[in-house]
TITIRO-668876 format. One record per residue (C-alpha): residue in three letters; x, y, z. Coordinates in steps of 0.5 Angstrom, whole numbers, m for minus. Layout:
N
REC   residu      px      py      pz
REC      ALA       X       Y       Z
...
//
This chain:
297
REC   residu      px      py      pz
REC      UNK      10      90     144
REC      UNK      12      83     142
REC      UNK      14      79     148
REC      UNK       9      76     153
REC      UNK      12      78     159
REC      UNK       8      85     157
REC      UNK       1      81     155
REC      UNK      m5      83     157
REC      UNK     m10      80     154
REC      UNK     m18      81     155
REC      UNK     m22      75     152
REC      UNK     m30      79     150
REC      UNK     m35      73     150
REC      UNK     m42      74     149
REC      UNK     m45      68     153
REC      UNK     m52      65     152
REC      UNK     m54      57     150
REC      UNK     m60      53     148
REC      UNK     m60      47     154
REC      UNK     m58      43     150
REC      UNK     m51      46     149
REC      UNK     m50      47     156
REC      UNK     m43      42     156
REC      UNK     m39      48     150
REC      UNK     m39      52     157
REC      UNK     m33      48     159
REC      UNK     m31      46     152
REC      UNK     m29      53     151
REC      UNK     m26      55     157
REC      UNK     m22      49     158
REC      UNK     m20      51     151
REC      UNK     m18      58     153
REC      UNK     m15      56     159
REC      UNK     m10      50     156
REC      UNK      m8      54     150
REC      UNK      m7      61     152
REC      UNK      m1      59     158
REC      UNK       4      63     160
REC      UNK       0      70     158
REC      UNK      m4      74     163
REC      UNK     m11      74     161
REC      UNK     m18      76     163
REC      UNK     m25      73     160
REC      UNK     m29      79     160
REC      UNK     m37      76     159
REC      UNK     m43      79     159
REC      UNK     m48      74     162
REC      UNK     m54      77     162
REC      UNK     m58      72     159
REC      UNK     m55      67     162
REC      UNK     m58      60     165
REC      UNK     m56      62     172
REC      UNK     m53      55     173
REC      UNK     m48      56     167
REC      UNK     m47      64     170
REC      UNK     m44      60     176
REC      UNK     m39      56     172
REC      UNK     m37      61     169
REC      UNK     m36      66     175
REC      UNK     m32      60     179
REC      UNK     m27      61     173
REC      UNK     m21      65     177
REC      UNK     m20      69     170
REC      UNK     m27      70     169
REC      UNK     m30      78     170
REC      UNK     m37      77     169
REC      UNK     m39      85     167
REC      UNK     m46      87     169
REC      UNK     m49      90     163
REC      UNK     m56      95     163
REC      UNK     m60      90     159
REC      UNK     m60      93     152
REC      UNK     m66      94     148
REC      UNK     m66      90     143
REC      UNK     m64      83     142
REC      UNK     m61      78     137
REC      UNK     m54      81     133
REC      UNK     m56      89     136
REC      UNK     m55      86     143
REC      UNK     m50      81     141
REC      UNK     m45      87     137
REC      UNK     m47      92     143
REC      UNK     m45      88     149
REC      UNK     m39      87     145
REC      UNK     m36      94     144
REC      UNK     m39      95     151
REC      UNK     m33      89     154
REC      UNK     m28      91     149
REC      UNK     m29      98     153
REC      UNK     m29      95     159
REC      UNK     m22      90     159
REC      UNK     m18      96     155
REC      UNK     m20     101     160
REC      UNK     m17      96     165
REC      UNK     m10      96     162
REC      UNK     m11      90     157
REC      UNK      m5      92     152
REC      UNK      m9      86     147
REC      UNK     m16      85     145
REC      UNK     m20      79     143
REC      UNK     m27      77     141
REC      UNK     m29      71     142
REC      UNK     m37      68     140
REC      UNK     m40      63     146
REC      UNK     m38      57     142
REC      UNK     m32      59     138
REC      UNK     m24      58     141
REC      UNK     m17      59     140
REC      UNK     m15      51     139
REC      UNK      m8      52     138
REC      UNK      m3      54     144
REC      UNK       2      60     143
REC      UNK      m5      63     139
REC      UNK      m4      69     142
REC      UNK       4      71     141
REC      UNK       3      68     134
REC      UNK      m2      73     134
REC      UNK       2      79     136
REC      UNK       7      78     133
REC      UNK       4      78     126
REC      UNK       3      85     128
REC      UNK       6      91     124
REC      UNK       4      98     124
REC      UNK       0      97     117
REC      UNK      m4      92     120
REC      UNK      m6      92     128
REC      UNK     m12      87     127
REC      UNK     m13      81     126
REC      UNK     m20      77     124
REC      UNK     m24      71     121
REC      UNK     m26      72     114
REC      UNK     m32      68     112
REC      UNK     m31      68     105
REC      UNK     m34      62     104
REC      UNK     m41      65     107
REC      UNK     m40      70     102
REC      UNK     m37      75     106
REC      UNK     m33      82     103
REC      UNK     m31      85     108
REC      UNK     m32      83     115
REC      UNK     m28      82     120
REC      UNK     m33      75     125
REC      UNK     m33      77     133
REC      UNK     m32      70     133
REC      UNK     m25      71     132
REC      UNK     m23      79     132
REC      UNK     m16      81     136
REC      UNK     m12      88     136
REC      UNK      m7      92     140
REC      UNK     m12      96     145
REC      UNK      m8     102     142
REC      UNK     m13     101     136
REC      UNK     m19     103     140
REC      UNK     m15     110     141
REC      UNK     m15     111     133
REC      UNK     m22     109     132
REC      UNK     m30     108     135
REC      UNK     m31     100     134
REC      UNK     m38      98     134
REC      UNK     m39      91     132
REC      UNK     m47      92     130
REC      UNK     m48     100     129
REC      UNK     m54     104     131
REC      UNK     m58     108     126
REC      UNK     m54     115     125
REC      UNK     m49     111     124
REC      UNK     m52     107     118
REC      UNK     m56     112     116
REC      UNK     m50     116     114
REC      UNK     m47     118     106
REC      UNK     m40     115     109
REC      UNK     m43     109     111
REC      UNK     m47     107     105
REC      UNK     m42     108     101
REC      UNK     m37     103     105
REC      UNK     m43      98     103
REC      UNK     m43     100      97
REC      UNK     m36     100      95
REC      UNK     m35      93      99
REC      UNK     m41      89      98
REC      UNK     m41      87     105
REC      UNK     m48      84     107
REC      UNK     m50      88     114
REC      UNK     m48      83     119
REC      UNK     m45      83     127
REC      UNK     m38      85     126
REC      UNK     m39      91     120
REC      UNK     m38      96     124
REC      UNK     m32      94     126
REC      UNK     m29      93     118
REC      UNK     m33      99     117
REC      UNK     m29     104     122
REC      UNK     m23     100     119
REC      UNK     m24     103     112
REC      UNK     m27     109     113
REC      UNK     m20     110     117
REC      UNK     m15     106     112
REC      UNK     m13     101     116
REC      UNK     m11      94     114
REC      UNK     m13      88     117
REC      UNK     m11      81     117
REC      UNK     m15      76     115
REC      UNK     m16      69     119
REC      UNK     m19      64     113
REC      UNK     m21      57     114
REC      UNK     m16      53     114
REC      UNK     m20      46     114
REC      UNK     m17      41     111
REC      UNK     m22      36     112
REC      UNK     m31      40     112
REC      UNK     m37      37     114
REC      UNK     m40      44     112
REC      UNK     m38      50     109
REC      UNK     m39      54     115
REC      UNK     m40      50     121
REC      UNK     m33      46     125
REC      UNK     m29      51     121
REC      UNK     m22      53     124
REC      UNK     m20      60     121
REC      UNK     m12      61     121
REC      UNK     m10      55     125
REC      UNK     m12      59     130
REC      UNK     m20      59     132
REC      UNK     m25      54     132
REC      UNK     m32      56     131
REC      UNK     m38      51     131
REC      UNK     m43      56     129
REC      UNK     m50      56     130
REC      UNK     m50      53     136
REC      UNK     m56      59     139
REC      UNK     m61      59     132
REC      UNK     m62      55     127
REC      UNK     m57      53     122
REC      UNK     m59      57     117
REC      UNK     m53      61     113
REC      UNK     m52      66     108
REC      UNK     m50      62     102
REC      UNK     m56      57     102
REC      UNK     m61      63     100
REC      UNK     m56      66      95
REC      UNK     m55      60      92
REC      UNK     m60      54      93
REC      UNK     m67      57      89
REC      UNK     m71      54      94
REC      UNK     m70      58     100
REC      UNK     m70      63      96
REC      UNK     m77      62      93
REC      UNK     m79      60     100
REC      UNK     m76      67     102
REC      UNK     m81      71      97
REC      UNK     m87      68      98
REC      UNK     m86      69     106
REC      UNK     m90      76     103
REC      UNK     m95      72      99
REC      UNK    m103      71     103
REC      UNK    m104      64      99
REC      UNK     m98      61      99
REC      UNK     m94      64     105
REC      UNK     m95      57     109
REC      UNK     m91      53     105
REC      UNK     m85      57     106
REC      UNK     m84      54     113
REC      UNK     m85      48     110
REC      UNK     m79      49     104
REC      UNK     m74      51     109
REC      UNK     m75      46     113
REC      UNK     m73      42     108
REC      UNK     m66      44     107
REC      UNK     m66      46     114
REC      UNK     m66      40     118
REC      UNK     m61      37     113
REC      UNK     m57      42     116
REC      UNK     m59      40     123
REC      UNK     m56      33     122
REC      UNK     m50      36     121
REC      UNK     m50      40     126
REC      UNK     m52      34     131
REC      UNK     m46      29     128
REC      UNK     m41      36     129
REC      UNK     m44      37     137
REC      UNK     m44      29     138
REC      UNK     m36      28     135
REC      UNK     m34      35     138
REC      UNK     m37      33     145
REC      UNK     m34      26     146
REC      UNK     m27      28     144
REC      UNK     m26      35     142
REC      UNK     m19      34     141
REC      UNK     m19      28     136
REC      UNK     m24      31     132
REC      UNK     m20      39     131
REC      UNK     m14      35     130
REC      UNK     m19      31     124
REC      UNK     m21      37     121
REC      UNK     m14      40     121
REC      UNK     m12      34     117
REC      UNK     m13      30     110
//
């Protein structure tokens, strides 16, 4: 299915925002809207969680299906991963012949993404994902850009966040082993890859021009993450390669000393947090302007 007249795509979004980043609602919408012209989609959006004012934005976009979910009993990435696996399940069950993933503050930047998707299908590889590499990720396929036939779902089980059964399991600790992979929403998703042997493609950044290693990156010339917009901005790679988050790390468990972790990593952290402010400030004032310069030398 290469043509366009025969797209249906489901778009899955987990939506939840801290107040202050209520404005990346409509950012991404208007992004999805503007750059996916010319193909019959449908955003699948689990708003459990969210602002009811923000609820009814996002309800009054006509290609909008909020899908009432049962609240999960967990929450953090276990709700995220699950809801996720639950839209997917839900927009294929609706006729959708494609699948995509996106997180709340991630979105296609470029128009015909989602033909120049499909046509880089082939029978060897029905997925495609961004790969964080630069996060020292492995094998992990990022729900903030994940896209597949539909088809796929009839080949394997997808679970963005496996449960326990599935993690206890001698197949499952050998694909960690195997692969090095760090457990992190999407691993489910390389996990049933693997275990079935299937390839999938890898979106890795793009960026010509960073102001951090993983916040405002563009994977494939295709999404735009901004990352860290629901948490602190905190990452993998600071604590595998800075020592002092990993020093704060360890004396987390140690009675005299445990106080001061918060301290280090606040150190480091609110430098990030800078970061973060410059990338929401450039990003809100002329989201245009500002992926074009991050696309460029």
């Amino acid at each position: 299915m290469t043509s366009s007249d025969h797209i249906k795509l489901g778009i899955a979004c987990v939506y939840f925002f801290a107040d202050r980043d209520d404005w990346i609602l409509d950012l991404q919408l208007d992004f999805i809207e503007k750059t996916t012209r010319g193909v019959d989609f449908t955003v699948y959006a689990a708003a459990n969680r969210l602002q009811e004012p923000l609820r009814q934005r996002l309800a009054a976009r006509s290609y909008v299906k909020i899908v009432d979910l049962p609240a999960y009993e967990k929450s953090g990435g276990p709700e995220h991963g699950h809801y996720l696996s639950e839209l997917l399940k839900h927009a294929k069950s609706d006729g959708c012949s494609h699948l995509c993933t996106l997180d709340c503050d991630s979105f296609p930047m470029r128009d015909g993404w989602a033909q120049s998707l499909i046509s880089g299908i082939t029978p060897d590889q029905r997925v495609a994902a961004v790969f964080r590499s630069e996060n020292k990720d492995s094998d992990l396929p990022h729900p903030c850009g994940t896209f597949l036939e539909a088809s796929v779902l009839d080949d394997i089980s997808i679970e963005f966040w496996p449960d326990e059964d599935m993690r206890q399991s001698e197949t499952f600790k050998r694909y960690m082993a195997e692969t090095g992979q760090r457990f992190d929403t999407g691993i489910g998703v390389g996990f049933a890859l693997w275990q079935a042997g299937m390839n999938w493609r890898h979106l890795t950044r793009s960026n010509k021009t960073d102001l951090h290693f993983i916040m405002a990156g563009i994977y494939g010339d295709i999404f735009f993450h901004l990352g860290a917009s629901s948490r602190r901005p905190a990452f993998h790679l600071d604590y595998v390669t800075l020592p002092h988050l990993r020093l704060s790390v360890w004396m987390q468990s140690k009675p005299l000393v445990w106080r001061l972790s918060d301290w280090i990593e606040d150190l480091h952290l609110n430098k990030n947090q800078l970061i973060a402010d410059e990338i929401r400030q450039r990003l809100r004032n002329n989201p245009d302007q500002f992926i074009e310069e991050l696309r460029t030398d």
